[in-house]
C-alpha positions as a LaTeX table, in Angstrom:
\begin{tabular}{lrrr}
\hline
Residue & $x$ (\AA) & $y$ (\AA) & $z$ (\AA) \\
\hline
Unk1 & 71.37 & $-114.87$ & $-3.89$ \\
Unk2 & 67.92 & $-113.68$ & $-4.38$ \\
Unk3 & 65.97 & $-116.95$ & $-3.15$ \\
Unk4 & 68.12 & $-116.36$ & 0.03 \\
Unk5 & 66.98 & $-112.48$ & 0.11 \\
Unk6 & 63.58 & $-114.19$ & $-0.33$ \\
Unk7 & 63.76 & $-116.28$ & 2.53 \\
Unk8 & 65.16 & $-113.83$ & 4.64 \\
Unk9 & 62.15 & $-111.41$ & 3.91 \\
Unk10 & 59.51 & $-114.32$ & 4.27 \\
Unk11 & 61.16 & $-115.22$ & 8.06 \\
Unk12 & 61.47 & $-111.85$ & 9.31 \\
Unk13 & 57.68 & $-111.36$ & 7.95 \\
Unk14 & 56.67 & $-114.65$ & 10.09 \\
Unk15 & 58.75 & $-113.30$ & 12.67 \\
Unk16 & 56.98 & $-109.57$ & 12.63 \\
Unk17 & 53.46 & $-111.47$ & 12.63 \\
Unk18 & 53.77 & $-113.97$ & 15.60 \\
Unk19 & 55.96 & $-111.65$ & 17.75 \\
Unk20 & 53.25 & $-108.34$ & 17.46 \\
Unk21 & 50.57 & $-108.17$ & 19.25 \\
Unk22 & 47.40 & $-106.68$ & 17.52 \\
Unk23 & 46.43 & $-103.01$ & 18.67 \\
Unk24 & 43.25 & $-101.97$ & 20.07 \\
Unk25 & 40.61 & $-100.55$ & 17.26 \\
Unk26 & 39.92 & $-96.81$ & 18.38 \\
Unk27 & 38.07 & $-94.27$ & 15.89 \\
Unk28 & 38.11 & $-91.29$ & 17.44 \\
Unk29 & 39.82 & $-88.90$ & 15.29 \\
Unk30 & 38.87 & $-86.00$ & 17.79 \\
Unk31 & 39.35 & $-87.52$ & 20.91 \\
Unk32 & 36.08 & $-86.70$ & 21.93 \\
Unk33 & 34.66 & $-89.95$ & 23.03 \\
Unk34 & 32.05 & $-89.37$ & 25.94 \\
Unk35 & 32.99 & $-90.49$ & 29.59 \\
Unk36 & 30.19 & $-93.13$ & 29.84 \\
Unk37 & 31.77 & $-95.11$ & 26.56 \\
Unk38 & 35.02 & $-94.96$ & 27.49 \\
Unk39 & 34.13 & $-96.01$ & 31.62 \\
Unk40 & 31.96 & $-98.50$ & 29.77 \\
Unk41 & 35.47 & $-99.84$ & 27.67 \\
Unk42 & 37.20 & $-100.02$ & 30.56 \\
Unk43 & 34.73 & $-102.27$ & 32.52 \\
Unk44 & 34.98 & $-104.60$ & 29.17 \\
Unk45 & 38.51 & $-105.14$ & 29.42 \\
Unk46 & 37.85 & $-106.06$ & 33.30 \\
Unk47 & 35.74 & $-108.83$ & 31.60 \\
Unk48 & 37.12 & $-112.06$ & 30.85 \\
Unk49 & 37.31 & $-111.93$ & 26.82 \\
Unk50 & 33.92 & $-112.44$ & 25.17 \\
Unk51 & 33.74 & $-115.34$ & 22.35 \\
Unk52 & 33.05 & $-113.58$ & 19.84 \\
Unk53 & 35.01 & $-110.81$ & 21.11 \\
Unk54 & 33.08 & $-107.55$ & 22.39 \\
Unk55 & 32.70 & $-104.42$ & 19.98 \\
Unk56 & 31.20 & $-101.29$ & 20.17 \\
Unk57 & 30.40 & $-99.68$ & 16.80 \\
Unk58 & 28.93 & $-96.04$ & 16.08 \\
Unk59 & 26.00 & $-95.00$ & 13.63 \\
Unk60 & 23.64 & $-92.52$ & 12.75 \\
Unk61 & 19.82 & $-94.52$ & 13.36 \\
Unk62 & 16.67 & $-92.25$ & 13.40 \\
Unk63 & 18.79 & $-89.11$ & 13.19 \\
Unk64 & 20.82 & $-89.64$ & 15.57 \\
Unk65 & 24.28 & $-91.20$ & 16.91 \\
Unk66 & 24.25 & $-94.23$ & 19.05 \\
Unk67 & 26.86 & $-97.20$ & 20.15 \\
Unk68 & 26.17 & $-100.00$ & 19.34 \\
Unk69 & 27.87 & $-103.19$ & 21.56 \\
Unk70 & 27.61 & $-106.64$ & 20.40 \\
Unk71 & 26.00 & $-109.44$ & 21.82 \\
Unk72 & 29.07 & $-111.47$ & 23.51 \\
Unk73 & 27.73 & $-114.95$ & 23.32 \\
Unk74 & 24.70 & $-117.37$ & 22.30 \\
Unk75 & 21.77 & $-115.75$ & 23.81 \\
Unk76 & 23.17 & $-112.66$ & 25.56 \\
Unk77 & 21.61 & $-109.60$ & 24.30 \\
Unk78 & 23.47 & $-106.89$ & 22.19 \\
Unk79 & 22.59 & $-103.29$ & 23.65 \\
Unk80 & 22.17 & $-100.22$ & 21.47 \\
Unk81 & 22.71 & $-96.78$ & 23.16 \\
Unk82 & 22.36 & $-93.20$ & 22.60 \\
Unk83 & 25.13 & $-90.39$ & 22.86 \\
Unk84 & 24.61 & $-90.02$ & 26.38 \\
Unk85 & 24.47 & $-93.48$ & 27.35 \\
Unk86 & 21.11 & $-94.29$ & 27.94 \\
Unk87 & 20.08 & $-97.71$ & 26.72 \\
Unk88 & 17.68 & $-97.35$ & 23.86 \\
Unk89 & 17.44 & $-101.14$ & 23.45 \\
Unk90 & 18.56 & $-104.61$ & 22.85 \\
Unk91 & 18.46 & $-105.12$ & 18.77 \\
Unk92 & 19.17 & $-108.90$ & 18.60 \\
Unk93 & 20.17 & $-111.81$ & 20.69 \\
Unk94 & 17.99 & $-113.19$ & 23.39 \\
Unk95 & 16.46 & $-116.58$ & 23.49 \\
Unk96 & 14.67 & $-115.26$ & 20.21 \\
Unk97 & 17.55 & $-113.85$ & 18.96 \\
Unk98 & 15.53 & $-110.80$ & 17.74 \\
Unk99 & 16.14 & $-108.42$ & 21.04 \\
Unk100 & 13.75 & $-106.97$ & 23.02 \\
Unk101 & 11.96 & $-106.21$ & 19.93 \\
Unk102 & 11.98 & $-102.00$ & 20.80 \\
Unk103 & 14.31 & $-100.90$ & 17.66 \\
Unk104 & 13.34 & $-103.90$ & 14.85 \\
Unk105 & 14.36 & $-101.40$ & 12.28 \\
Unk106 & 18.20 & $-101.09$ & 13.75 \\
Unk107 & 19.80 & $-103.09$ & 10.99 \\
Unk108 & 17.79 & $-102.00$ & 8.58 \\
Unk109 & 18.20 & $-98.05$ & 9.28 \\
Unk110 & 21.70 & $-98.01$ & 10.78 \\
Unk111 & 23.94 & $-95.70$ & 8.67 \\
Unk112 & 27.60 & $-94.73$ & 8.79 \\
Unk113 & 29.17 & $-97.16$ & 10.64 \\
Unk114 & 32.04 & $-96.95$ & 12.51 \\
Unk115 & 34.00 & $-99.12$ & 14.82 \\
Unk116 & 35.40 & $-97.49$ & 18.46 \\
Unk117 & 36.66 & $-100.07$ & 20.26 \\
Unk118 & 37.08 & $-104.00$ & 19.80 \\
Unk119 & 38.62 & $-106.37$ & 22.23 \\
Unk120 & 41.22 & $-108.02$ & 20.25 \\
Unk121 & 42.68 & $-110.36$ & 23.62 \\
Unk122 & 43.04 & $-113.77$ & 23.47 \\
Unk123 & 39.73 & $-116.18$ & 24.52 \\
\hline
\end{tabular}
């Protein structure tokens, strides 16, 4: 009787995992994500899905907050912003894969990270 409870509890596991689809990564305990990030998420998921998949992660860097999107692929360029949206710079990627070389202290100095958004479709 119990292998058979076993069984039972391992298939409707399997079951639960292939038949739910994974939910979208949102941090934002306050709902006070500016307009410019979340227009910005919705032109993403416009996008066909990056490989690896876009995310946009917050930190603290030189005292203040920024977003930080990945790079989506081989050489393309990941772009750091500020609160408002204004691109500070590209920290990595590129044909160097170092950025545009304005912020070479990013991943060095980035504190308190904290994921907002990441596309979780299928490639």
């Amino acid at each position: 009787m119990q292998t058979a409870l076993n069984y039972l509890l391992i298939a409707s596991l399997f079951y639960l995992t292939i038949t739910c689809k994974p939910t979208e990564v949102v941090s934002n305990k306050n709902n006070d994500q500016p307009q410019w990030l979340t227009s910005l998420i919705q032109e993403l998921k416009q996008e066909a899905p990056a490989n690896p998949p876009a995310k946009i992660y917050r930190y603290t860097y030189n005292n203040q907050e920024v977003y930080y999107l990945t790079g989506r692929c081989c050489d393309i360029p990941s772009i750091l912003f500020d609160k408002d949206g204004n691109q500070l710079c590209q920290p990595d990627g590129g044909i160097t894969g170092r950025g545009d070389g304005r912020c070479p202290d990013f991943f060095e100095k980035r504190q308190n990270e904290t994921i907002i958004w990441e596309d979780t479709r299928e490639n």
